[in-house]
N, C-alpha and C positions, 0 to 999 in steps of 0.2 A: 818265800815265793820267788821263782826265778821269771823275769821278764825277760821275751821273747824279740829284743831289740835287734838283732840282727838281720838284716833285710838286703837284698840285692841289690844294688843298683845298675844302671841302665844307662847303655849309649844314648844320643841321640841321631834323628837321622840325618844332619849336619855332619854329625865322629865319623858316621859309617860313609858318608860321602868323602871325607876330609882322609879316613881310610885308605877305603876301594881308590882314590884318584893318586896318594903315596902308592901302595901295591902297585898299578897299573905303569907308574912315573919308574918304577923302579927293573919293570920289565924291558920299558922303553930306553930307558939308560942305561942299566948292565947287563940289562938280558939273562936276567936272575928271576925265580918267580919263590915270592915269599910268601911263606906261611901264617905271618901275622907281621901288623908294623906297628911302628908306636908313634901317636903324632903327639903335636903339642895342641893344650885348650887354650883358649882366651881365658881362664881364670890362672894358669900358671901350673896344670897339671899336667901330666903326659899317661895317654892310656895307651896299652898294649892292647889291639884289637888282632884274631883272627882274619885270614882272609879265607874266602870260599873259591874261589877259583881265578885266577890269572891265563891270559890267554891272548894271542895275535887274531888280529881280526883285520884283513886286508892292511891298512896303511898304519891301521889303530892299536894300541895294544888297550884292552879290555881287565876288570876286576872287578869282583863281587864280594860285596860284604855282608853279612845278615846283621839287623836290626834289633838288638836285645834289648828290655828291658827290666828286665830285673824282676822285681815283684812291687812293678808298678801294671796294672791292668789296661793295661793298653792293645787295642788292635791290630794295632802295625808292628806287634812284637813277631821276629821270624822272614819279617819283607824283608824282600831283595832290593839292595842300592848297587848299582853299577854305574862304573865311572871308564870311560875310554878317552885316550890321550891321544895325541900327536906330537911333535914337533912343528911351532907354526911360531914366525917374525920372535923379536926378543922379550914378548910382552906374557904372561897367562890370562887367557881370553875364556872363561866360563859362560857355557848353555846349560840349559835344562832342556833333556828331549823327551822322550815318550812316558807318561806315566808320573813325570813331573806337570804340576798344575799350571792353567793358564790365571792370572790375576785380573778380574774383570769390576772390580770396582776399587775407589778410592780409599785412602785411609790406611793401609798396610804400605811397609817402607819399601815396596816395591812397587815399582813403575804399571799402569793399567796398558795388559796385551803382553807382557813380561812371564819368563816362567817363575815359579814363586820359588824362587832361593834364598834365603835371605842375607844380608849383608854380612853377619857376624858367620856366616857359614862359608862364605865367599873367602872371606881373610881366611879361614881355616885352613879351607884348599888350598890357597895359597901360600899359607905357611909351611902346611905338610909338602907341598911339591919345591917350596925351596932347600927342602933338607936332602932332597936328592940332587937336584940339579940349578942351573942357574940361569938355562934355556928357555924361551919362552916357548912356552905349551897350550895347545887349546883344550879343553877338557870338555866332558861330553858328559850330565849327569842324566843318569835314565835308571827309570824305578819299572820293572816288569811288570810289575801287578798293579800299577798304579792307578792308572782308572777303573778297574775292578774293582778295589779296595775307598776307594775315594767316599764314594755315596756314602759308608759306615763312617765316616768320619767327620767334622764340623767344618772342612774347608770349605763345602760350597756356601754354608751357611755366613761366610766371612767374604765368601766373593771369590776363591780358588775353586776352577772346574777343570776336570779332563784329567782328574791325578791332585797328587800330595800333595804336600808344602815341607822344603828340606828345611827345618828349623832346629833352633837348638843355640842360647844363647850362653853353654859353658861347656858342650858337649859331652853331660853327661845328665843324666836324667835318675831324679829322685824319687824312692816310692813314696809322696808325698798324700797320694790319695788312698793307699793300702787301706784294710780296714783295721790292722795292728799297729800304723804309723803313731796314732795317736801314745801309744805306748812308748816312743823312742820321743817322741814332745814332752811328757810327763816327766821322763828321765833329764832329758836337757832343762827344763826348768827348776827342777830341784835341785841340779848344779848349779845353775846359775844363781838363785835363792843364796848359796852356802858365802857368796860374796857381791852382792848386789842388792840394792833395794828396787830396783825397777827393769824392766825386761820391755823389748821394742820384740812385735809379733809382725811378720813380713809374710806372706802369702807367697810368695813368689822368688826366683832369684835372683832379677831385677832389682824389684821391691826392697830387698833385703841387702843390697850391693850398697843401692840408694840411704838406707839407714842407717849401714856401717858408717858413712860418713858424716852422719850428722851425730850421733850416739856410739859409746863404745863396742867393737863387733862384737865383742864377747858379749854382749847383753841382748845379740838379737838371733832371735829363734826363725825358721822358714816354718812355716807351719801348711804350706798347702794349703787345703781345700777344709780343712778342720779346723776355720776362724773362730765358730761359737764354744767348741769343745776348748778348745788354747786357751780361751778366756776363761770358760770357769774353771781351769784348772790354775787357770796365772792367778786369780782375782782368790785364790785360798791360801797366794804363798807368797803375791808383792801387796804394797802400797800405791802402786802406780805402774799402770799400764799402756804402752802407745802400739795403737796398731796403726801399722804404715802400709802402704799399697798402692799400686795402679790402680786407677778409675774403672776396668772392665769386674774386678772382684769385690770391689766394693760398693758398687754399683745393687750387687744381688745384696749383701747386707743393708744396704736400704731399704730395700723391697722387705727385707726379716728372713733371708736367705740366708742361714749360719754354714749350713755345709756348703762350698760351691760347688763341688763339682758338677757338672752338666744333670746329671742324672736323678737333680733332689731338685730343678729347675732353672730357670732362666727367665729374668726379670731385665735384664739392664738396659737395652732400648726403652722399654717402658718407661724406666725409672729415670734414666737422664732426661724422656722427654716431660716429665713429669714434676721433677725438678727445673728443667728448663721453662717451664708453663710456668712457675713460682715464683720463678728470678723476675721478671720483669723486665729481661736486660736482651730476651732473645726475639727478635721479629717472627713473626706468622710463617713468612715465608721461609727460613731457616727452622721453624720448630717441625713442618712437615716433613723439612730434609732430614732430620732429626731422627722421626718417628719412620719414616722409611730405612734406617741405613740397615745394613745387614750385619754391621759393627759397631760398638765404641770408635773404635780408630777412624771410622767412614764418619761418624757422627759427628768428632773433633773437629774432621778436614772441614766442615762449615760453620763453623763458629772461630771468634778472634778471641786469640788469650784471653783476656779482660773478661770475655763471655766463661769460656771454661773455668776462670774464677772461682766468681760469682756462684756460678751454679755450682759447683763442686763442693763450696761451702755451704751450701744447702744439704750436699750430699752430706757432707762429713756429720754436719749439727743431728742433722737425725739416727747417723749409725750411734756419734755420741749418747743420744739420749736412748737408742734402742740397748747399749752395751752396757751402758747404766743402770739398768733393771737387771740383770744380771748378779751382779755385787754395789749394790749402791754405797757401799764402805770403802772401794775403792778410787783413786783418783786415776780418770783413763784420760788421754789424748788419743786425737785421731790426725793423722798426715796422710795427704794426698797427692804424689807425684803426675806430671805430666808425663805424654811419652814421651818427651823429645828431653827425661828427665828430671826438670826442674821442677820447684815444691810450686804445685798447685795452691793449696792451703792446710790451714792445721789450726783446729778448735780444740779446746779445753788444754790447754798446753800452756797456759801462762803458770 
């Protein structure tokens, strides 16, 4: 039987901003208009992206990039990113303007009344506009169809209105929710089986950056949104299994959420306040704020370490004993990072 692992992948719209703003830099500087540019990612890769049109626009030189993703199902595959530059003082000064989100609540690493760019996309830009020049530039990120598009997507749900959110923390995006992904997992684990007795299962790219470091990388898998499926396929070929992650994805596996992606449910306000009701460690007035956030990450910003603890190891104990019914022959561990990184906690691990 021949398996069908071959899968697309996909910018994200950080690449295509980090793109469109090279292309435009490159207008501005040699008065060259290129067909495609290659930047550099924050993991150490360099993609070669198409550009859709280069052009002046009174003082600005303009670029447009289209938003691919692969054969990951995503909505925003096909959006337009435009980026217009200038010449301004020796510094690069990034905006988000129309179609870019406004950030209207707490807990996301962007500033509230801010457009939502995010930090690791910010350095992008700046990396790719120092490959041309050495000039300080202001740059201008605008998504055309952005608040058309918005409503169909989870940013207002997180507290981004009036448009996107330019994210993307490796500039390249994995079909990680496909419905054949699970096929290119089954393949990685049986390699890794051929020399390894135990496999770290990561959610995310984050997640999995985080566990390269504590565990060998080659032992750890990205699994996306297919936590429950990973496991009963880990739990028929190791002895021991750690699933590692951020608190928003593991949050729905407490609830008994195996698939996460948006579309099988959404528990996790629930379930932190729910767990925080358990702990005993959260005050009344903080567990309301809790239950109102619109995020994990709004949720954090009122609570002190010590509290995300605590509760988190609430969290972990029960995905433990939910994953444990699964393969009770196997021995699992569970880790749970903060966002700002650091290991939250970790049960069944000794």
């Amino acid at each position: 039987m021949i398996i069908n692992t071959l899968k697309r992948f996909g910018i994200t719209t950080g690449a295509a901003a980090a793109a469109a703003s090279k292309a435009s830099t490159i207008l501005l500087v040699r008065n060259e208009i290129p067909k495609s540019v290659t930047i550099p990612t924050p993991i150490g890769l360099r993609l070669e992206i198409p550009v859709e049109s280069v052009e002046k626009r009174d003082e600005f030189c303009c670029a447009e990039v289209k938003k691919f993703s692969g054969d990951n199902p995503d909505i925003l595959d096909g959006l337009i990113i435009q980026s217009c530059v200038k010449f301004n003082g020796n510094e690069i000064e990034i905006e988000g303007g129309e179609g870019v989100g406004i950030v209207t609540r707490p807990g996301l690493k962007i500033g509230i009344g801010e457009r939502a760019i995010n930090p690791i996309v910010k350095e992008m830009i700046k990396n790719a506009i120092r490959e041309v020049t050495d000039r300080g530039v202001k740059v201008i990120i605008q998504v055309p169809n952005g608040k058309e598009i918005a409503p169909k997507t989870m940013n207002e749900v997180v507290g981004v209105v009036e448009g996107i959110s330019i994210l993307g923390t490796t500039g390249i995006e994995t079909p990680v929710s496909d419905e054949d992904y699970i096929e290119h997992i089954s393949c990685e684990l049986n390699s890794i089986k051929t020399s390894h007795k135990h496999v770290v299962l990561a959610p995310g790219n984050t997640a999995a950056k985080l566990a390269s470091k504590i565990f060998d990388k080659n032992t750890v898998v990205k699994v996306g949104d297919r936590i429950g499926d990973s496991i009963r396929i880990a739990s028929s070929l190791f002895q021991r299994i750690i699933l590692a992650g951020l608190p928003a994805k593991l949050l729905k596996v407490y609830a008994g959420i195996f698939n996460t992606h948006n579309s099988f449910g959404d528990a996790r306000i629930e379930s932190l306040t729910h767990a925080s009701l358990l702990s005993n460690v959260v005050d009344h007035e903080t567990l309301i704020k809790i239950a109102n956030s619109s995020s994990v990450e709004e949720a954090f910003s009122y609570m002190t370490k010590e509290q995300r603890r605590v509760v988190m190891k609430i969290v972990a104990e029960r995905i433990l004993s939910r994953i444990r019914k699964i393969n009770d022959k196997v021995s699992f561990c569970v880790i749970i990072f903060d966002y700002d990184e650091e290991e939250l906690c970790r049960v069944g691990c000794e």
